[in-house]
C-alpha positions as CSV (number, residue, x, y, z in Angstrom):
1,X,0.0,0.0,0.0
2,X,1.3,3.2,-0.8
3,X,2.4,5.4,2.1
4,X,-0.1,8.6,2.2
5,X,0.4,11.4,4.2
6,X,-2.6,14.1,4.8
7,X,-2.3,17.1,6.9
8,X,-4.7,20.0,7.5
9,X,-4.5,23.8,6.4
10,X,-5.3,25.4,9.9
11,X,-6.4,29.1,8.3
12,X,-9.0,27.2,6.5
13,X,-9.5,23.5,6.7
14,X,-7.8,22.4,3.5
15,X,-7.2,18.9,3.9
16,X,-3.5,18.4,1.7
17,X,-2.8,14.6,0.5
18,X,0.4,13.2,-0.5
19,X,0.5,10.5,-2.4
20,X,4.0,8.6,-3.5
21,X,4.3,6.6,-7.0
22,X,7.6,5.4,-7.1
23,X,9.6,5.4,-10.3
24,X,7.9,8.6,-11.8
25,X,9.7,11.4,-12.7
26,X,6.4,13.6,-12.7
27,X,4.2,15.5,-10.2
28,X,0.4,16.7,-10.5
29,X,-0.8,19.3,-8.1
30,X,-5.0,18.9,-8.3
31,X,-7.2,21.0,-6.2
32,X,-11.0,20.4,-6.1
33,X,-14.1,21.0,-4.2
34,X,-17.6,19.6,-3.7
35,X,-19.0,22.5,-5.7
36,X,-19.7,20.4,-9.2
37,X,-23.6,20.6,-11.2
38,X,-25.3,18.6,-8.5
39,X,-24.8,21.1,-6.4
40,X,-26.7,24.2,-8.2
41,X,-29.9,26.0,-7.4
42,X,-32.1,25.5,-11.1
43,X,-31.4,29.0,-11.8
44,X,-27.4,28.5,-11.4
45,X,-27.5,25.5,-13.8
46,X,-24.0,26.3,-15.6
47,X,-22.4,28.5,-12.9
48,X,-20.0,25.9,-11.7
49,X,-18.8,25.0,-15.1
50,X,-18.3,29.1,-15.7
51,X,-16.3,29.7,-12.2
52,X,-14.0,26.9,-13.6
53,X,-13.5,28.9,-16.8
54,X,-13.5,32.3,-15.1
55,X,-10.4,31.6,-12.3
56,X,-7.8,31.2,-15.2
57,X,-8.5,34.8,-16.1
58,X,-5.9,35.7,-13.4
59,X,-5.0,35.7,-9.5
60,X,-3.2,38.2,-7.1
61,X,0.5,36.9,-8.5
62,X,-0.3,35.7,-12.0
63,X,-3.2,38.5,-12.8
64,X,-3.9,37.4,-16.3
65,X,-4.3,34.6,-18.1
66,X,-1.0,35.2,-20.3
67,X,1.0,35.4,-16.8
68,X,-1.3,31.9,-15.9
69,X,-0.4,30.2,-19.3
70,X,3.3,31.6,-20.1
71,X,4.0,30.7,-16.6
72,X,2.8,26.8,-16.6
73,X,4.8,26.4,-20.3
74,X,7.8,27.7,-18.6
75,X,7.2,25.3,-16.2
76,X,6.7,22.5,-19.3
77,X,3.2,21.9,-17.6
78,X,0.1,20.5,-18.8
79,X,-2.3,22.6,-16.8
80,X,-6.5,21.8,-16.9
81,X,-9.5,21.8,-15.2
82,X,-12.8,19.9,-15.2
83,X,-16.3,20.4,-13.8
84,X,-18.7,17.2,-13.5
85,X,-21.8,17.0,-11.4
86,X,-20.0,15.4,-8.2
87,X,-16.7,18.4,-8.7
88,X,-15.1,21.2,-9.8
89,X,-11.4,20.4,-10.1
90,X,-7.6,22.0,-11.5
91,X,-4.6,20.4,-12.2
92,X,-1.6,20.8,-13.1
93,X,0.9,18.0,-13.8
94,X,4.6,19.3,-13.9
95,X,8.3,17.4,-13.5
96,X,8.7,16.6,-10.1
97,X,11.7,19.5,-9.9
98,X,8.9,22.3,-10.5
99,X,7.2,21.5,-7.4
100,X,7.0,24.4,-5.6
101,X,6.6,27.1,-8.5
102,X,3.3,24.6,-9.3
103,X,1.9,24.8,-5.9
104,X,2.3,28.7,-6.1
105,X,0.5,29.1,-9.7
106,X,-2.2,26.5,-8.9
107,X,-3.0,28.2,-5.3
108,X,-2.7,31.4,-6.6
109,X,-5.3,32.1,-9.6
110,X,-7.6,28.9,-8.1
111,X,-7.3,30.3,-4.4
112,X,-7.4,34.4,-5.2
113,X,-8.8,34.7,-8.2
114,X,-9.6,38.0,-9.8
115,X,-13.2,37.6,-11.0
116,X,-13.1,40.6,-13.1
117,X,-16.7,42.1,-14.9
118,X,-14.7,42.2,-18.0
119,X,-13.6,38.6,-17.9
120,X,-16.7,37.6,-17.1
121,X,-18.5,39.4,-19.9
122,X,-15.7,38.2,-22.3
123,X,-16.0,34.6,-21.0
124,X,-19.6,34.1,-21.2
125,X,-19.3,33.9,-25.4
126,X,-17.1,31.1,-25.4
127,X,-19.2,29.2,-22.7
128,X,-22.2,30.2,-25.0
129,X,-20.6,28.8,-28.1
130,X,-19.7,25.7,-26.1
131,X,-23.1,24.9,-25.8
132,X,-24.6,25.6,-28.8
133,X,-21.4,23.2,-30.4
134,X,-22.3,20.4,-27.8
135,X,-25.8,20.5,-29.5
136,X,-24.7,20.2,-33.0
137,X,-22.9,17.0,-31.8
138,X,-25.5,13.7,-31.8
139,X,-23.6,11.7,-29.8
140,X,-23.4,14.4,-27.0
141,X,-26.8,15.0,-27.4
142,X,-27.6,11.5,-26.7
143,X,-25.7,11.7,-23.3
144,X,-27.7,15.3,-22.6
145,X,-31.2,13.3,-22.9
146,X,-30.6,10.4,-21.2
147,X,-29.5,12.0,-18.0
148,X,-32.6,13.7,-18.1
149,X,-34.6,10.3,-18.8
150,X,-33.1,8.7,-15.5
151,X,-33.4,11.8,-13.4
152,X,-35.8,14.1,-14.3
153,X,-35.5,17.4,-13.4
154,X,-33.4,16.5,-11.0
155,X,-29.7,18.3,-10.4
156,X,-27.8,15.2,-12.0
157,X,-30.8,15.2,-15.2
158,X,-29.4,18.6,-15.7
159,X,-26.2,19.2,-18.2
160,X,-23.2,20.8,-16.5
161,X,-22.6,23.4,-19.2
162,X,-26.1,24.9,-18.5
163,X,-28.4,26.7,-20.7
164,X,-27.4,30.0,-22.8
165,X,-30.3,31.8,-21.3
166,X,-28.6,30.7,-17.8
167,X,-25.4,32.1,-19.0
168,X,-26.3,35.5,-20.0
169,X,-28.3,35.7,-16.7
170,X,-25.1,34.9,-14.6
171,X,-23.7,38.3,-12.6
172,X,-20.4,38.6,-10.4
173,X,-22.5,38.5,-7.6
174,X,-24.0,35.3,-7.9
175,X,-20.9,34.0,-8.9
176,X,-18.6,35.0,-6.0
177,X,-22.2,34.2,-3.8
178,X,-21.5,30.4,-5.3
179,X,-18.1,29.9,-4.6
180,X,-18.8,31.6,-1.3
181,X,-21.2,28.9,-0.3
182,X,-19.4,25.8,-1.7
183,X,-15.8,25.7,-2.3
184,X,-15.5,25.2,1.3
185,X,-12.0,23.8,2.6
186,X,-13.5,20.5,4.7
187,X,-15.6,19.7,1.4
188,X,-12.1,20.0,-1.1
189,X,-8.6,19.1,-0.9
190,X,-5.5,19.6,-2.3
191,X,-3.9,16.0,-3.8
192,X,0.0,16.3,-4.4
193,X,0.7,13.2,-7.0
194,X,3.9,11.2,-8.1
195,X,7.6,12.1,-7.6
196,X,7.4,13.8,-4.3
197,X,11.2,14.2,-3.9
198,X,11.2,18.2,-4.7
199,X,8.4,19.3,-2.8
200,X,8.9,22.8,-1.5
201,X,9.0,22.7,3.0
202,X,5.8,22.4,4.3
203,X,5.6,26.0,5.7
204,X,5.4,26.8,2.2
205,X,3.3,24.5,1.2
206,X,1.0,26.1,4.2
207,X,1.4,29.7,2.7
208,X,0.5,28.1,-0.7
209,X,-3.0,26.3,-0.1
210,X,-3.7,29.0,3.1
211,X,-4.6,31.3,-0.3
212,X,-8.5,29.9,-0.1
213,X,-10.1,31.2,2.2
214,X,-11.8,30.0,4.9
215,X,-15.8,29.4,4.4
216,X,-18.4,27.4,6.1
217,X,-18.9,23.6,4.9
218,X,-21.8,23.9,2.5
219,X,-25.1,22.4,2.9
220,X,-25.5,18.7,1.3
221,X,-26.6,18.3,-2.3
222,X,-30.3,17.3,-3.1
223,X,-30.5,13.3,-2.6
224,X,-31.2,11.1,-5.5
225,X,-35.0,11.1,-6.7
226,X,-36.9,7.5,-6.9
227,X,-36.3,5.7,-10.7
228,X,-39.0,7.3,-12.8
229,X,-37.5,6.6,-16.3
230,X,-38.3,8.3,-19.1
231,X,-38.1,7.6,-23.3
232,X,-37.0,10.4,-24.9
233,X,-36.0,10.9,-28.8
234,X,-34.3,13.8,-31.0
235,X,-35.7,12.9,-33.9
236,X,-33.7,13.9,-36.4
237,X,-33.6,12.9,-40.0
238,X,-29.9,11.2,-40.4
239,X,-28.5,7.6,-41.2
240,X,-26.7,7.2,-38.2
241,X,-28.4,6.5,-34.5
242,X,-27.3,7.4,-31.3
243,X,-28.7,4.8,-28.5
244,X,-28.1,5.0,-24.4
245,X,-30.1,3.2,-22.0
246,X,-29.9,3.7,-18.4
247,X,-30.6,0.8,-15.8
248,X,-30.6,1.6,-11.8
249,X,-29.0,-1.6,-10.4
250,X,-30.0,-2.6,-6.6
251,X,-26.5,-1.8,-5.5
252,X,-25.6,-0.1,-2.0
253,X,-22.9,2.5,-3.5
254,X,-21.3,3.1,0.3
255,X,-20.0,-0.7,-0.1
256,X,-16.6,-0.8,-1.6
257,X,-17.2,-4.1,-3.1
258,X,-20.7,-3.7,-4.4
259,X,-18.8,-0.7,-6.2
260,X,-16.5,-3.1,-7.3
261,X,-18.6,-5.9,-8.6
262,X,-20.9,-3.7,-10.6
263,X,-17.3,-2.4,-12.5
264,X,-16.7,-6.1,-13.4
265,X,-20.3,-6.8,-14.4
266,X,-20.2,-3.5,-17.1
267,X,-17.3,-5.4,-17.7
268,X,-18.5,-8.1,-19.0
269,X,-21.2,-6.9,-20.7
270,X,-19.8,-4.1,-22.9
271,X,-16.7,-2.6,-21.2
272,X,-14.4,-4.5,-23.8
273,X,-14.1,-6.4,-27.2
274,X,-14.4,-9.4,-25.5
275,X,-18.0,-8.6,-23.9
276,X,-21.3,-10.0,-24.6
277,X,-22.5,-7.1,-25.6
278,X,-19.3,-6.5,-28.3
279,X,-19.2,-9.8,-29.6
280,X,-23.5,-10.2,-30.1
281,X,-24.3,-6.9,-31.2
282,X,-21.4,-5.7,-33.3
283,X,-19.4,-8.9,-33.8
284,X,-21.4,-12.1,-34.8
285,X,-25.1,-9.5,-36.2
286,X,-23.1,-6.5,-37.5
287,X,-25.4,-4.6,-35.8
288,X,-23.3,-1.3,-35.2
289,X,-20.1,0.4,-34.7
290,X,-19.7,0.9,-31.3
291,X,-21.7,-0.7,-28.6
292,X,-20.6,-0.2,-24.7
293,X,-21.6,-0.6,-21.0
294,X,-20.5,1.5,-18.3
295,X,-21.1,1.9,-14.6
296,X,-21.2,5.3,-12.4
297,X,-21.6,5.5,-8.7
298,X,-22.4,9.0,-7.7
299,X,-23.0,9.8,-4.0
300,X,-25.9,8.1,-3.3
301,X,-26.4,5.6,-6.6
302,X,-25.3,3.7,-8.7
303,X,-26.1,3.6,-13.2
304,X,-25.2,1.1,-15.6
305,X,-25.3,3.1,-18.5
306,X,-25.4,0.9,-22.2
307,X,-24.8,2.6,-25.7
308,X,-24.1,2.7,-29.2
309,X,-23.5,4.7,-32.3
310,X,-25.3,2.9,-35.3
311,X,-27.1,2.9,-38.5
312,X,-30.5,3.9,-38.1
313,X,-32.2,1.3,-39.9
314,X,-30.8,-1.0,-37.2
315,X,-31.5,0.6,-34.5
316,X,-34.6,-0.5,-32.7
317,X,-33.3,-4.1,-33.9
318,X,-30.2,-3.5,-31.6
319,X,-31.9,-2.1,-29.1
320,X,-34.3,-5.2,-28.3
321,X,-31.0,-7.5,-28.4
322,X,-29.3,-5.2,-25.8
323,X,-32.2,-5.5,-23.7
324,X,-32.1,-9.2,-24.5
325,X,-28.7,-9.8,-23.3
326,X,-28.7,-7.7,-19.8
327,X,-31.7,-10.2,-19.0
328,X,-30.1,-13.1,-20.1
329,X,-27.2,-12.5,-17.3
330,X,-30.1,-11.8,-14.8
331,X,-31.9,-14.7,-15.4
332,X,-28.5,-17.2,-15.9
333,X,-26.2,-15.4,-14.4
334,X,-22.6,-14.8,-15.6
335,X,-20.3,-17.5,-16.8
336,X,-17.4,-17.9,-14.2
337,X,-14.6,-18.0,-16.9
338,X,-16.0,-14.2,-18.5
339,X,-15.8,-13.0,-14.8
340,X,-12.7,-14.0,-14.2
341,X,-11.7,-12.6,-17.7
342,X,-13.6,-9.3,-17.2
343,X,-11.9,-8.8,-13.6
344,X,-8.6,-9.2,-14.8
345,X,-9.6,-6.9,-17.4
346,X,-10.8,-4.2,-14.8
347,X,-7.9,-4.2,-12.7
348,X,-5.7,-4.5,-15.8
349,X,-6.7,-1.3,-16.8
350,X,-7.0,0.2,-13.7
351,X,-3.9,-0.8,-13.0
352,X,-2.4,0.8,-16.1
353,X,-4.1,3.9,-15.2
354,X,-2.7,4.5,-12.2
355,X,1.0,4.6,-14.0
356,X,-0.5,8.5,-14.9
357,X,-0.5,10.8,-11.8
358,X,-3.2,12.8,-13.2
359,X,-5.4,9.4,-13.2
360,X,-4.8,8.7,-9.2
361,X,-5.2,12.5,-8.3
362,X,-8.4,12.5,-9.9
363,X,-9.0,8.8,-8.6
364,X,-7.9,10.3,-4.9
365,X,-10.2,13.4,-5.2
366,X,-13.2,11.7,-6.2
367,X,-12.7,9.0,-3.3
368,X,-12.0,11.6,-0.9
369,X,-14.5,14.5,-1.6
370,X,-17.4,12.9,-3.2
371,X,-17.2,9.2,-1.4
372,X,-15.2,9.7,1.9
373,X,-13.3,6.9,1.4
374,X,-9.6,5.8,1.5
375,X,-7.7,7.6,-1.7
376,X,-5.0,4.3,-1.9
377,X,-4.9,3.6,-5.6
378,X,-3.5,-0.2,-4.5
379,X,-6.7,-0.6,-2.3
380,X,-8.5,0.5,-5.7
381,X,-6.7,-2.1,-7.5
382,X,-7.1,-4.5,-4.4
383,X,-11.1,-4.5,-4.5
384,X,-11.5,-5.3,-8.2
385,X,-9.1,-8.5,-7.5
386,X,-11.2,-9.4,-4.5
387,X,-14.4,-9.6,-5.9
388,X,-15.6,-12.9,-6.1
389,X,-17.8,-14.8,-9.0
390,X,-21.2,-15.1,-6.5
391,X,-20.8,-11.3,-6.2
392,X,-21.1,-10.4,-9.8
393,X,-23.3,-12.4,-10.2
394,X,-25.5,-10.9,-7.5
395,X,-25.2,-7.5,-9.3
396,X,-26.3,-9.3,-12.8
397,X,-29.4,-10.6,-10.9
398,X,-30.3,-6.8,-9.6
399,X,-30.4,-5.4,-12.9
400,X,-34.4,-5.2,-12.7
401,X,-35.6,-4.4,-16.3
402,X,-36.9,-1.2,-15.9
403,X,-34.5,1.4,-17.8
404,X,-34.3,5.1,-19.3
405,X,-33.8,5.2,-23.2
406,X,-32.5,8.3,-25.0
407,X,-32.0,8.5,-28.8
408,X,-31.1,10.9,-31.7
409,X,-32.3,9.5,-34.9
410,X,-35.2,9.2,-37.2
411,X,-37.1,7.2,-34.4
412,X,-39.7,7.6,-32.5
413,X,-40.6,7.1,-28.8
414,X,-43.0,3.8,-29.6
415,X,-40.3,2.0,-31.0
416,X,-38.5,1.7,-27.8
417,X,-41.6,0.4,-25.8
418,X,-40.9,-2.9,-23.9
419,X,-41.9,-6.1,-26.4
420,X,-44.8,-8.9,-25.2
């Protein structure tokens, strides 16, 4: 097991993580907070995805966003962010030797930023645009409508780019009121990544991350509705399909192995080329192009989300088989020899994530801020070996066949209605 080290910012609750990977010569510095989609009012839908754009505008030491981007090539950075609905997050992964002038960029326009009008007014254009390109894209529309099928107006059935109209509605004050009431220290943390060898004394590192300032621990997010799915269509006259189903298995998401089961079961079922869903749909009926299964555990529940990109005239056809196959491994159960396969598989490539510091500092946030869990990425690799054939097989067996649909295509809703 690695050999983690956390400590606490005292002017504001910060928790700081250290995390070792031996025989790297790299370092990523990620800061997030418990201030993703999930946690907007309606009328804020957007606002956490445009504070993530707005910080790299500038901070007290690197004002602009020339000073913030000349600065991290200098360092020969790669320097990002990303906003789901569990968390807003920045990164910035370095060589280990530019340790501390990373700390002091990342904790200086994330932690003070300026928040100008100007930059604001400037931003919200290219957020705008962003939008209105995610909606010429099928494929992205597809992943808009079936959030929406499995959670309704729900925070998670909403996108996290928001609407335009949201967008042009947004002022300074609401923003700063946002990050105000939820980039809280005790719901964030800092996650140091990799070669740890040149980090800067931890005074420093105290002055660095003491930048964000110190703000009451927000209120918890909305829980999870009841599963009301939903059948929704774009129709829209083209050759080409875009299908995504959403099933809610019965699967306690606090349980570390649960978790881990339900990864092997998406496994097996569509999370490689030699899954069921691969080899019947695409494979031996020719059905499509790409065909998938993945699983999500937010907070408070876990998805099992199935979909593919495929000619139209083959859609409804595909869809029925899909359906097909996910009660097929209810009603049978798995094969022992494909869950054995499909967990090697799993921690395989979990495994060969984990070689990228940026992969465990997001892996570490997520456990830490959204789950509350231990951030060891051999204890990640550890429960995917563990989990036993009976268990997956459980998970199969909760699948109940009651799922959301979405699709983009020439369809309509009726052609997705369960078959007698």
């Amino acid at each position: 097991m690695a050999s983690i080290e956390t400590t606490v910012i005292a002017a504001n609750g910060l928790p700081v993580h250290r995390i070792p990977l031996p025989g790297t010569r790299a370092l990523t510095v990620l800061v997030a907070f418990d201030a993703g989609a999930r946690s907007e009012l309606p009328p804020e839908n957007g606002m956490a995805h445009f504070l993530e754009h707005l910080v790299f505008k500038g901070g007290e030491r690197y004002p602009s966003h020339r000073d913030i981007n000349e600065t991290a090539e200098r360092l020969g950075g790669v320097l990002n962010a990303y906003t789901s609905h569990d968390l807003v997050a920045f990164h910035i992964t370095v060589r280990a030797e530019s340790a501390a002038q990373a700390t002091d960029l990342l904790s200086d326009f994330v932690g003070r930023p300026r928040l100008e009008i100007e930059d604001l007014d400037r931003e919200r254009g290219v957020v705008i645009q962003e939008i209105n390109r995610a909606y010429d894209q099928p494929s992205t529309v597809a992943e808009y409508l079936i959030d929406r099928a499995a959670f309704g107006e729900h925070p998670l059935g909403r996108t996290v780019l928001g609407t335009e109209e949201n967008l042009r509605d947004f002022t300074r004050e609401g923003i700063v009121a946002f990050r105000e009431r939820r980039w809280a220290g005790a719901r964030g943390g800092a996650f140091l990544v990799g070669n740890l060898d040149h980090l800067p004394p931890q005074p420093t590192l105290e002055e660095h991350f003491a930048r964000f300032p110190a703000l009451s621990e927000p209120a918890p997010f909305a829980p999870v509705p009841d599963f009301a799915p939903q059948t929704l269509v774009d129709e829209r006259d083209t050759n080409q399909s875009h299908l995504r189903m959403i099933y809610r298995p019965q699967v306690d998401v606090r349980d570390r192995r649960e978790r881990a089961a339900l990864s092997i079961y998406a496994t097996l079922l569509g999370g490689s080329m030699g899954s069921r869903l691969f080899e019947e749909i695409r494979e031996k009926r020719g059905l499509c192009y790409s065909v998938y299964a993945v699983d999500h555990a937010f907070a408070d529940v876990g998805v099992l989300q199935i979909g593919s990109g495929l000619e139209s005239a083959k859609c409804v056809e595909a869809f029925e088989r899909m359906r097909e196959i996910v009660d097929e491994l209810r009603d049978q159960g798995p094969e022992e020899e494909e869950v054995a396969r499909a967990r090697a598989y799993a921690a395989g490539r979990r495994v060969l994530a984990f070689e990228n510091s940026g992969a465990v500092a997001r892996y570490a946030a997520n456990q830490a801020i959204v789950r509350g869990e231990s951030i060891d990425p051999d204890a990640a690799i550890a429960a995917l070996d563990e989990v036993s054939y009976e268990e997956v097989r459980d998970v199969a067996a909760a699948v109940a066949d009651n799922l959301a649909v979405a699709c983009v295509g020439p369809h309509r809703a009726e052609e997705f209605a369960p078959t007698a």
